[in-house]
N, C-alpha and C positions, 0 to 999 in steps of 0.2 A: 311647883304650881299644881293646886287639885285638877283635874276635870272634872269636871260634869257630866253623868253617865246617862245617856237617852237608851234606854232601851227599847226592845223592838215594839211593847206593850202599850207605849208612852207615844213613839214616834208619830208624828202626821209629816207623811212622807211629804205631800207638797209645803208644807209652810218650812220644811226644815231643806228643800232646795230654793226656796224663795230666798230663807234668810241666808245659804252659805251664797247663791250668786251673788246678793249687794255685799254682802262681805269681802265675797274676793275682790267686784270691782272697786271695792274701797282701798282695800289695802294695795292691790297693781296699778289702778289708776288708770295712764294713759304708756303708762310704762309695758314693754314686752316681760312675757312671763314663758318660760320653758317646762315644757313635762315627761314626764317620763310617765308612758304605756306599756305595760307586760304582757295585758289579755287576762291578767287576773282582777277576780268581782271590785278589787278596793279599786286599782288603779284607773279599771275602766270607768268605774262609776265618776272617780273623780277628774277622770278625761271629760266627759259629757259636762260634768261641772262648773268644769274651767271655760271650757268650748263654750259656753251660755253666759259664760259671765262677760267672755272676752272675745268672742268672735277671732278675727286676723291679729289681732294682740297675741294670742297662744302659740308658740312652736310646739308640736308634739313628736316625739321622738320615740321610737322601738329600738332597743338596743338588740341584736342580735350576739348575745354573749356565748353562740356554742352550747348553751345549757340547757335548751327549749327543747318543747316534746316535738315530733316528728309535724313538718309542715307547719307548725305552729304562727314564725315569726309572717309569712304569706298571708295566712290567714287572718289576722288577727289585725292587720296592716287594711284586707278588703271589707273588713264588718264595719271599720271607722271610716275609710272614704265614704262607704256606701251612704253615711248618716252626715255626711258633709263637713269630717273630720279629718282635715289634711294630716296624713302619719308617714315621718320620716323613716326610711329603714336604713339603719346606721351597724355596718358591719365590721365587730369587735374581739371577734372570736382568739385569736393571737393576743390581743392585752388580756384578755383574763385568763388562759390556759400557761400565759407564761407566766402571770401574778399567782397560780396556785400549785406552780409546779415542787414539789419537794415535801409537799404540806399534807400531815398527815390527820392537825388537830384539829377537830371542829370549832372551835371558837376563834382559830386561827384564820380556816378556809373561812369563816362565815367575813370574816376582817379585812384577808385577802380581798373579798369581790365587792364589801362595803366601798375600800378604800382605790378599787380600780373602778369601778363605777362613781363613785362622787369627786374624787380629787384628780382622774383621768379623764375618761371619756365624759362625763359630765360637762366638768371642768371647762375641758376644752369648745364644747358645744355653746357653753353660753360665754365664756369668750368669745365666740365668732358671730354668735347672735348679739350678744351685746345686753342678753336678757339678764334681770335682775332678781327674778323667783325663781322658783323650783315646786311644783307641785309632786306632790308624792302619799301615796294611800296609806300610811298611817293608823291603823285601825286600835281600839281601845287595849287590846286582847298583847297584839303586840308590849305595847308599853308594860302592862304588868308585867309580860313573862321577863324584860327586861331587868326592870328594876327590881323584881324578885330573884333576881341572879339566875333564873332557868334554865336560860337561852337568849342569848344576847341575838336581836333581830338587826338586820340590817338599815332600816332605817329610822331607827331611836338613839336622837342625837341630845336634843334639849335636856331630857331627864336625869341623862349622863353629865350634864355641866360641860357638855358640846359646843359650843357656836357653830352652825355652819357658815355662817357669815365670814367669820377668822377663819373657820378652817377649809371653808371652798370656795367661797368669794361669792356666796349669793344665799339668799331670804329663804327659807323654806316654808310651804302653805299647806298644814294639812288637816283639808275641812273636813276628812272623816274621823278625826282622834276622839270625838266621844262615844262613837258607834263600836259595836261589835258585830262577827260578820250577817247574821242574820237582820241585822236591823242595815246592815249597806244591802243585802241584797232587794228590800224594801224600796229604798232607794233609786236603786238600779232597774227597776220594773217601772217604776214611777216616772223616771227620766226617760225612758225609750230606749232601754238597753234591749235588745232579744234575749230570750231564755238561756241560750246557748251560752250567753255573759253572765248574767244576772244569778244564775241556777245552777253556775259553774264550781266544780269543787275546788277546794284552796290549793294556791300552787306557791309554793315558799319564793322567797325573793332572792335565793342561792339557786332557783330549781332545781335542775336536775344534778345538779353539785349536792344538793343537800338530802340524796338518796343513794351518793356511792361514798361505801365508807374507807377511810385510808388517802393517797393521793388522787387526786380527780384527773384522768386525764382526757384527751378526744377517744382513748379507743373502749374506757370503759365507759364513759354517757355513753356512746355508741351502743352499747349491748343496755344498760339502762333503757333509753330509746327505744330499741326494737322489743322489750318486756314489756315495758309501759306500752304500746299499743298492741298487742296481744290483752293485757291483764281490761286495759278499758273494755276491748272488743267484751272480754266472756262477763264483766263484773257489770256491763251497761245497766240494765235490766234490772238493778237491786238498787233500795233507794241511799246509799250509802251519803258518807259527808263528805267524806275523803279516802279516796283509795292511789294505792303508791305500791310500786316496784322496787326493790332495795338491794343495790348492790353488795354483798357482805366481802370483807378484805382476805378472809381467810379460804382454804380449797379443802375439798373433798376427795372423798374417790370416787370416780365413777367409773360405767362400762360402756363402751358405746363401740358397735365391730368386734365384738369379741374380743377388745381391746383394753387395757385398763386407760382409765385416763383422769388425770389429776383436776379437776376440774371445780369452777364456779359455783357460790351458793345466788341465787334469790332469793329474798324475801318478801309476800306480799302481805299487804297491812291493811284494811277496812277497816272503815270508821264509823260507827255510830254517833252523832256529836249535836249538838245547838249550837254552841257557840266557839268550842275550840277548847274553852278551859279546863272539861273534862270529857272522857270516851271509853268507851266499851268498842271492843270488836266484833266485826257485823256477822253473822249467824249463818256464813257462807253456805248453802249446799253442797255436801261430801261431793257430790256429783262436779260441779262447780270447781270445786277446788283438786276433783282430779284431772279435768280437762287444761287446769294452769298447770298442773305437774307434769302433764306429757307435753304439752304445744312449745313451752317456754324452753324446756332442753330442747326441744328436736328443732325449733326453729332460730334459736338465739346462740349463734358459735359459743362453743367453749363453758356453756353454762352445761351442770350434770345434776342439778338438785334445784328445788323450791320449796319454799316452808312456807306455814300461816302464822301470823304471830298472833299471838290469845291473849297477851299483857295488856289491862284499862290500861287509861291514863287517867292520874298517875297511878303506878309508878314512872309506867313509862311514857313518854312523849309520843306525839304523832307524828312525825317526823325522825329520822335516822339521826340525824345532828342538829 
């Protein structure tokens, strides 16, 4: 099936939430519908979405899968009460760290947390609800890099000759698959997201899985974790698209105590970007990127080195896997 591409040039942000709420209440009806909320621009936007079409009809659900940036899942739970958006917080940590364990391939890992997220704890949520949808942020940018064999994204099912219907036992709704992100964050302004949503940079739907390369475990997010808020702290201030901390699988040497010690790389990545499909890396101040080079060893165990990566995309992706 083609889509139809709106872009941000095109878009009239109200008539095109006018027409996705009769939309969705056409196809939910009077039937309950389940969501799934990350805190990232697609999902939230499509949280507000849903929530407008469907009032108390909506279950909305935050999976805490262990992969989240520091305080994340908290947060992200009090931005949507605040706006009169009941958010479940569903703690998952143990099903996905035991689904990824051994897993060194990224298209594997990315399959691994697809298929513990929709055929598990999914799964099992709208069996207990009894819900018959699934709404999920789908954005246009996704689908290509799919079906161009890129990088298989986690939730491109249809394009693939998927059912989720057959293969999770419920309908999937996703009213942002002709947008790209710049025309969701239009959106997302339009609906009464705060900037903090709306203005947010892209967070992969593996998270922080899909920034440690090799086996994912609790103890490396963990160090991922404490880089990524260091790296946001010093990169705040520049207008980037996307910026990411990267676990790399392999070790160095380092010095630390007059000691030799075999130790951790980082990688940090800036993005220059519109819309995701291409990037340049952002134009860091030397200055800048020596204060990631001392703070991140000295305060993140075990780590003994940082690098900047200078590769566009493409060649290379934005994203580690």
């Amino acid at each position: 099936m083609i889509i139809r591409e709106i872009n941000s040039r095109e878009l009239n942000d109200e008539e095109f939430i006018e027409e996705k709420v009769i939309e969705i209440s056409e196809v939910v009806g009077d039937d309950l519908a389940i969501n799934a909320l990350s805190g990232g621009v697609d999902s939230s936007v499509v949280t507000m979405l849903a929530h407008k079409a469907l009032g108390e009809n909506l279950k909305t659900y935050f999976i805490d899968n262990g992969l989240m940036r520091k305080d994340e899942p908290q947060r992200i739970v009090s931005i949507f009460q605040e706006r009169g958006v009941h958010v479940e917080l569903v703690e998952a940590q143990e099903e996905f760290f035991t689904a990824l364990a051994g897993i060194t391939d990224p298209e594997e890992k990315r399959e691994a947390i697809t298929q513990t997220f929709y055929k598990k704890v999914f799964r099992r949520l709208v069996i207990e609800s009894g819900a018959k949808h699934l709404f999920q942020g789908t954005i246009l940018t996704d689908i290509d890099e799919t079906v161009a064999g890129i990088k298989r994204q986690h939730n491109v099912f249809e394009q693939l000759g998927i059912d989720p219907e057959k293969e999770f036992g419920y309908k999937i709704i996703e009213p942002l698959k002709q947008l790209r992100k710049d025309g969701v964050r239009i959106v997302g302004q339009a609906i009464g997201l705060p900037e903090e949503i709306y203005n947010r940079p892209p967070f992969p739907g593996p998270a922080l899985a899909a920034r440690v390369i090799g086996e994912v475990t609790p103890e490396k997010v963990e160090l991922v974790r404490q880089a990524t808020v260091i790296m946001e702290e010093e990169l705040a201030h520049f207008d980037a698209f996307q910026n990411m901390a990267i676990l790399h699988d392999d070790r160095v040497t380092g010095v630390r105590d007059n000691k030799r010690e075999f130790g951790k790389v980082i990688q940090i990545r800036s993005w220059k970007s519109v819309d995701a499909r291409t990037a340049t890396p952002m134009k860091i101040p030397f200055e800048t990127l020596l204060r990631l080079g001392e703070r991140i060893p000295n305060e993140v165990p075990g780590v003994v080195n940082v690098t900047y990566n200078l590769s566009p995309k493409p060649p290379s992706t934005m994203e580690a896997i």
